[in-house]
N, C-alpha and C positions, 0 to 999 in steps of 0.2 A: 242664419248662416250655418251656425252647427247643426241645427236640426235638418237643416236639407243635403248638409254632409255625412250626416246618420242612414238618410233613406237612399242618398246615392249609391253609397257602402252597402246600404242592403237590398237593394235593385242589385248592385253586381255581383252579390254571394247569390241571388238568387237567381241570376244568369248563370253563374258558372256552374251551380246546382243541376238546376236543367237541362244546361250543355253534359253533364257527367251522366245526369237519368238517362237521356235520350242515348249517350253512347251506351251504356250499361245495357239496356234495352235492345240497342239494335245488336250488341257480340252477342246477348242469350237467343236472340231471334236468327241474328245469323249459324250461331250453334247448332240450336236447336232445330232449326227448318230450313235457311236459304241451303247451306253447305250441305246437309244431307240429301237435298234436294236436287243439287247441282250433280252432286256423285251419283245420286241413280239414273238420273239422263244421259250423265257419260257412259257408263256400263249399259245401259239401254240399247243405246245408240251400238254400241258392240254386239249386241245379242246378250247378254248377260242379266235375264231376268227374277224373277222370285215370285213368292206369295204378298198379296197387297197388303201394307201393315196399316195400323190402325194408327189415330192421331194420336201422339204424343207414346203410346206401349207399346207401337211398332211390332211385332208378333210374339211378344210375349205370352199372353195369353190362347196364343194357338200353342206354343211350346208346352205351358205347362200342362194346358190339357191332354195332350196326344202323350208326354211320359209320365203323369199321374195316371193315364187308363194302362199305359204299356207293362207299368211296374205294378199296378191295383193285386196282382195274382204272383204268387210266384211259381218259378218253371216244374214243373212236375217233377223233370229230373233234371240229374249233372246235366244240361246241355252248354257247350262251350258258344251256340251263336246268339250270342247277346246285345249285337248290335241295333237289331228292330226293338231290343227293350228299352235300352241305353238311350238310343239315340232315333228315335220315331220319325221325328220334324225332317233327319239325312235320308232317311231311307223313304218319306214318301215325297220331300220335293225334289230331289236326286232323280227319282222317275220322272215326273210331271216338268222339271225344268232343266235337267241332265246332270252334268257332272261338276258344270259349277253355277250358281246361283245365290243369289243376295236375298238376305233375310232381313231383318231390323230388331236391335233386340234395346227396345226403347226410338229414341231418338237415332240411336249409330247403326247403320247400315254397316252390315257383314259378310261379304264373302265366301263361301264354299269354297275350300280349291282341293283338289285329290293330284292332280295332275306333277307326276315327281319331277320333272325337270324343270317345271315352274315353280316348286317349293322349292327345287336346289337352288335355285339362282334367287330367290325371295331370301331364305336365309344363309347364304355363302354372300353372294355379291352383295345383296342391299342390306347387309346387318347393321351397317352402321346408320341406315336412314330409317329405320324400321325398328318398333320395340313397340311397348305396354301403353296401350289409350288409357285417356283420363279416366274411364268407365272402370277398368280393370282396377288403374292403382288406386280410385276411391271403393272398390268393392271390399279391398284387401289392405286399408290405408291401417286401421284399426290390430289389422293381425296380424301382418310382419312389415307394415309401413314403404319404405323405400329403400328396401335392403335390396341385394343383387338381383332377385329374381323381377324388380318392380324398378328396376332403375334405368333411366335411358342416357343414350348419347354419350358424353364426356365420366358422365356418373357413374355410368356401369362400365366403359372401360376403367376404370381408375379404381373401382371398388372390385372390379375383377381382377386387377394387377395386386390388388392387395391380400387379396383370398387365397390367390391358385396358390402361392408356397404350401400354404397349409393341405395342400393335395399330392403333393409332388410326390417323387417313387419313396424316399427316403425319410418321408415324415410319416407316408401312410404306413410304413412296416411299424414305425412306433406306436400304433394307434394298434396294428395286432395283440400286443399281449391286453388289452382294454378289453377287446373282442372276446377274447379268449377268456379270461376273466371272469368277464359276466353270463358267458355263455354256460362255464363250468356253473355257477350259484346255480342258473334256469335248471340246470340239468338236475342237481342236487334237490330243489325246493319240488322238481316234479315226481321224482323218485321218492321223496319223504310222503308225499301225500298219496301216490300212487299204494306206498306201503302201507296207509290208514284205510285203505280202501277205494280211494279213486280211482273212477279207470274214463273218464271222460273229461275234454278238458277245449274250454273256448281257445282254439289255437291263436284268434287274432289278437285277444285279451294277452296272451304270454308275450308274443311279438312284441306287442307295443310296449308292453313293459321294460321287457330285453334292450328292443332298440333307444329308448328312453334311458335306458341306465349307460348305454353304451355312446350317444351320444351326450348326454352330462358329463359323462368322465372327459370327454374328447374335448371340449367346449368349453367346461370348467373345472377340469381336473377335480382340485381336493371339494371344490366347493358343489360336487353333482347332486349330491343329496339334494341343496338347494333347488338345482337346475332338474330335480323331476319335479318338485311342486312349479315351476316354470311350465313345465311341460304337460302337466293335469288344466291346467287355466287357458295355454294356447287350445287344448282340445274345444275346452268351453267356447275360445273367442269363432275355431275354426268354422262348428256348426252354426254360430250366430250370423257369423258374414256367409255363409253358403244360405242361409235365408235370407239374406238379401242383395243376394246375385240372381234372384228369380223376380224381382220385384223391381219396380221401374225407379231411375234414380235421379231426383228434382235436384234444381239448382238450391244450395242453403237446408234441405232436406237432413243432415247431419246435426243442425245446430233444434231442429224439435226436440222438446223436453216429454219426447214419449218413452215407454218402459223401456223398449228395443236399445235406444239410446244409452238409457242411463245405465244400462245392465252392459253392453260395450266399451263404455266410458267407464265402469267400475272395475272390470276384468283388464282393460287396458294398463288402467292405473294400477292395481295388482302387481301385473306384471313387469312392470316398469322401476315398480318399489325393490320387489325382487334384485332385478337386475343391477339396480345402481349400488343395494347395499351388496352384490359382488365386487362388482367395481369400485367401490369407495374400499373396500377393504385390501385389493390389489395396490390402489396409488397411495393408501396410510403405514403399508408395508415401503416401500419405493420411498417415501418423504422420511419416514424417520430410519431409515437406511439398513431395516431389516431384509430386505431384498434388492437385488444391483438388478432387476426386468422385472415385467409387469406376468412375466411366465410364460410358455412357450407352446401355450394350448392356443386355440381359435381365439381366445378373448383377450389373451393377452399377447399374442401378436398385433392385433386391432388398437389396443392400448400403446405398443411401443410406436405404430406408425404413426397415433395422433400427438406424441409428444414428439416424435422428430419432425413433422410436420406443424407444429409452431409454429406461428411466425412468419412460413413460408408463404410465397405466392403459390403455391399450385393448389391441388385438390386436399382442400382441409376435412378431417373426421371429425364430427363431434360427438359427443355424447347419443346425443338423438340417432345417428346415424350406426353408430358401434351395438345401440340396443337393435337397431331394426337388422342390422348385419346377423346377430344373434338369435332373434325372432326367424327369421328367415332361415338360418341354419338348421334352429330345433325342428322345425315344420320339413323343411327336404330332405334333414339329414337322417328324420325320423320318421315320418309319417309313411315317404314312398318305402324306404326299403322294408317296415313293420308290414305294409301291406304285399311286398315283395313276396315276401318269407310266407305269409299267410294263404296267399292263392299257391302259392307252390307245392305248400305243404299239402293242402288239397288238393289239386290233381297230383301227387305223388301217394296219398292213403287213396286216393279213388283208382289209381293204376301200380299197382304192385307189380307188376313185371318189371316199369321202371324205376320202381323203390327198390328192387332187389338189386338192378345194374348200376344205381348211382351208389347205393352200400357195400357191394365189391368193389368198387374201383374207388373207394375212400380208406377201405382197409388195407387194399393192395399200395395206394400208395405211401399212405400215411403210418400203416403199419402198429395199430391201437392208438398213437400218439393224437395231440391236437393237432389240426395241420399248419404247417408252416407257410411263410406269406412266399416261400417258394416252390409247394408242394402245389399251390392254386392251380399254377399256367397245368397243371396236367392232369387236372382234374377233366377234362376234357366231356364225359358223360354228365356229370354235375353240368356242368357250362353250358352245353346243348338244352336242358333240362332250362335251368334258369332264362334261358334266350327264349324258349315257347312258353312261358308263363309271361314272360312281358310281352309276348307277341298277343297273346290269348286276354290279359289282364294289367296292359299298360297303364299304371296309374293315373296317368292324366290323358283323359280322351280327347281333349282337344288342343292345339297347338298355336298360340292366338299369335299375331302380329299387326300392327299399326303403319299405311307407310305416312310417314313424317313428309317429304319430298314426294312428287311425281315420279312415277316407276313402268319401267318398260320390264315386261314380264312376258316372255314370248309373244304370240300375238296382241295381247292386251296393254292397255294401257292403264295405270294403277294410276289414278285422281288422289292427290296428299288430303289425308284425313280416313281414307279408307281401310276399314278392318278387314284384312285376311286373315282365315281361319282354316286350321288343317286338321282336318278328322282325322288325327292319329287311330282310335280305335277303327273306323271304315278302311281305312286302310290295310290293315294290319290283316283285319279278315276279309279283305277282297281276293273273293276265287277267281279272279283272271292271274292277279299275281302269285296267290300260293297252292294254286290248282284246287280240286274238289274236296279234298279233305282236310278245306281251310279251317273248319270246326272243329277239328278234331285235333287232340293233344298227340302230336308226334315229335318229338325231339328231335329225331333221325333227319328231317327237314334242314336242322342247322348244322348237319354233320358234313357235308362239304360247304366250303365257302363262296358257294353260287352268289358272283354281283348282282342281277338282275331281281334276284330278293333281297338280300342285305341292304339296299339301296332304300327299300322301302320298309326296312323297319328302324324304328325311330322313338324308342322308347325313353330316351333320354335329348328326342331333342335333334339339331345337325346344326354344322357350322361355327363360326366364334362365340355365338351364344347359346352353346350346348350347354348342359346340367355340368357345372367344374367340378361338383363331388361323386360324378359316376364310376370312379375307379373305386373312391373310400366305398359306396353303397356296393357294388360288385363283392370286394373285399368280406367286407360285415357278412353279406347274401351266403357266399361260398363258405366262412367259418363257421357259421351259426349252422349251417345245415349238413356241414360235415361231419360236423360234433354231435347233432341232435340224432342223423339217420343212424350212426353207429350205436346210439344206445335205444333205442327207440321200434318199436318196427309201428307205423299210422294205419290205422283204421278208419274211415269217413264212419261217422256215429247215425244211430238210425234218426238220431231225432235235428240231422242238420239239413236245412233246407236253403236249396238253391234260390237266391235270389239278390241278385248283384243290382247295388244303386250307387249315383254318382252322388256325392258328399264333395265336391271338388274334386276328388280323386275317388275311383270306383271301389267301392265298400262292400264285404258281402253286411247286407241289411239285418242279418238274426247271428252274425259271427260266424264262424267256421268248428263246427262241432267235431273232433276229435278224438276217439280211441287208443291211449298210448298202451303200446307192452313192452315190459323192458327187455332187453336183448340179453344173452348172460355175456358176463365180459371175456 
């Protein structure tokens, strides 16, 4: 009797086993092939077609090959149209299948779209149905996890309601003397070396530095020291997940015990040790009542919201969540505007005409002084300046979105799972929009406020889920380079060679080579 209540028990574990395999099986099957499958019929059926992808890498290896030969050389000279290098795969099925067309990168079928009043209404009207596929926030799960930029739905409203303070007009002015600050040391540590003899200088190498110190301070005040060894390790994780955003991405594929892994998994963990002995050192001040707040930087805003949030039913922070909020800060808060500063400064040493009118109208306003977070609004020649460097070398060339729900999107119909994707950089240099001398570096372009171009640049993004630190990065962009062109005059150096590559965000590939001379005061 007991023993055939033994094997009846295990007949039913071994039913409900193979009821769980078989479901298991059919979601990766349906994942992976009926749903993609069903999406490209509906876009079909619209006219909305692509190149034939392959089983299971979808066109992957048509991408890498067409921007491994595109980049294999680099451009002879300064040429600003970078888009056939950039982005090869846009510009030859953009002809062959028009203006918008479906790719596959893996298993997920992607979308093309240029078309601006279809991106308005994708990110104004449907932001809230719309955000980061699974693809994206496994690419990036490792390097800033599901902090703002990777958070959907309820999450990222609520992790966005807790962020924006830290943006607002009246915090970012205190974030000015930080700027200032560190910008003074750069200037100092270039001038010392300059006087030993230097006169060449990796300009993107200083940025990153600059902005690395200036957002440490921002982020964790007394503790930034810490927060640039933070910031040397995120470098490490960034290049590691950008090789493997070109590479196809298996189900359980993160749990192999190969090198790739455990070099991810070690730098993660790095970073996280980091982190927490800030934070442990924040709430051991707070508990033995050496401090009444956790402090009034990004981290310890983040801190006071998850202890009044206790308890609560609504949206709880936790640990995990507060590091990835900060992972995600170092990386945007750093990375775009380092490379801001970097291409700017390059087309500003490659055209001295407009390095001589953004350094009159720094002096005229500012009058030798650092400039003030109210001298910015008039800086007006700087501003234009800054507006065609991210026109020309917007950090992030592509504009991804997920819809969640079924989406009416002018003519089309948006099937829920499907990835739209917005070639910010095609954009930005399409000569129908910015006429014929879309390559070419003119500021003057942004000097009146014409909608009919504005509309189409989008370097931070459009809609409720725009970039929330683009005023702090503007801010940083305009004092760092008010400071530097008054003491500085740039020279593009003979031994810097054009060749811009995407690293997640567009990188010059060999740095930005640099000639400083100092200016007399």
């Amino acid at each position: 009797m007991i023993a055939m209540g033994v094997v009846l028990w295990a007949c039913v574990v071994a039913f409900l086993f193979l009821i769980l395999l078989i479901k298991v099986a059919y979601q990766t099957l349906d994942c992976y092939m009926f749903t993609p499958i069903r999406i490209k019929n509906i876009m079909s059926r619209q006219g909305v077609h692509g190149p034939k992808p392959r089983f299971l890498i979808g066109n992957l290896l048509d991408i890498a090959s067409l921007v491994s030969k595109s980049t294999s050389l680099d451009m002879p000279t300064i040429d600003h149209d970078i888009v056939p290098r950039l982005l090869p795969h846009f510009v030859l099925w953009s002809k062959i299948y028009g203006k918008r067309f479906i790719y596959w990168n893996g298993t997920e079928p992607r979308m093309c779209l240029t078309d601006i009043e279809q991106i308005k209404e994708l990110l104004v009207k449907h932001s809230t149905i719309s955000g980061k596929s699974w693809l994206q926030q496994q690419g990036s799960k490792h390097f800033i996890g599901r902090g703002l930029l990777m958070a959907n739905g309820q999450d990222w409203h609520h992790q966005r309601h807790i962020v924006a303070p830290a943006f607002v007009k009246d915090k970012l002015k205190s974030y000015a003397g930080y700027m200032v600050e560190s910008t003074i040391e750069m200037i100092q540590y270039m001038k010392t070396e300059i006087a030993m003899g230097r006169r060449e200088f990796e300009i993107g190498e200083c940025m990153a530095r600059l902005t690395a110190d200036i957002i440490s301070r921002t982020e964790f005040d007394s503790s930034y020291q810490k927060g640039k060894q933070i910031f040397r390790l995120l470098t490490d994780l960034q290049q590691l997940c950008a090789q493997a955003s070109r590479h196809l991405c298996l189900p359980g594929s993160r749990f192999f015990p190969s090198k790739y892994n455990r070099e991810i998994k070690s730098l993660k963990m790095e970073v996280e040790r980091l982190l927490m002995e800030i934070i442990q050192s924040r709430t051991d001040c707070v508990e033995i009542g050496r401090s009444s707040s956790y402090g009034d930087d990004l981290l310890g805003m983040l801190l006071n919201e998850m202890q009044t949030k206790r308890g609560g039913n609504g949206f709880g922070l936790n640990l995990q969540v507060i590091m990835d909020e900060c992972k995600t800060f170092f990386f945007a808060g750093h990375e775009t505007t380092a490379l801001l500063l970097t291409w700017t400064i390059m087309l500003l040493a490659s055209n001295p005409s407009w390095q001589d009118k953004v350094r009159a109208e720094v002096r005229e306003v500012c009058n030798g002084a650092p400039p003030s977070v109210e001298d910015l609004s008039k800086l007006s020649v700087l501003n234009m300046v800054i507006k065609e460097s991210l026109r020309l070398y917007p950090p992030a060339t592509l504009l991804p979105r997920m819809a969640f729900e079924d989406i009416k999107l002018g003519d089309l119909h948006i099937p829920k799972g499907l990835s739209i994707w917005i070639p910010v950089l095609a954009i930005h240099h399409n000569k129908e929009i910015w006429g014929k001398d879309v390559n070419e570096f003119n500021p003057s372009r942004f000097a009146s406020h014409s909608f009919s171009q504005q509309r189409h640049f989008m370097p931070f993004a459009a809609g409720p889920r725009n970039c929330v630190g683009q005023s702090f990065a503007l801010m940083e962009a305009k004092i760092i380079l008010s400071m530097l062109i008054c003491k500085f005059n740039f020279m593009i150096s003979d031994s810097y060679r054009h060749a811009p590559v995407i690293v997640l965000t567009i990188k010059p590939k060999y740095g930005v080579q640099v000639c400083l001379k100092p200016l007399e005061e």
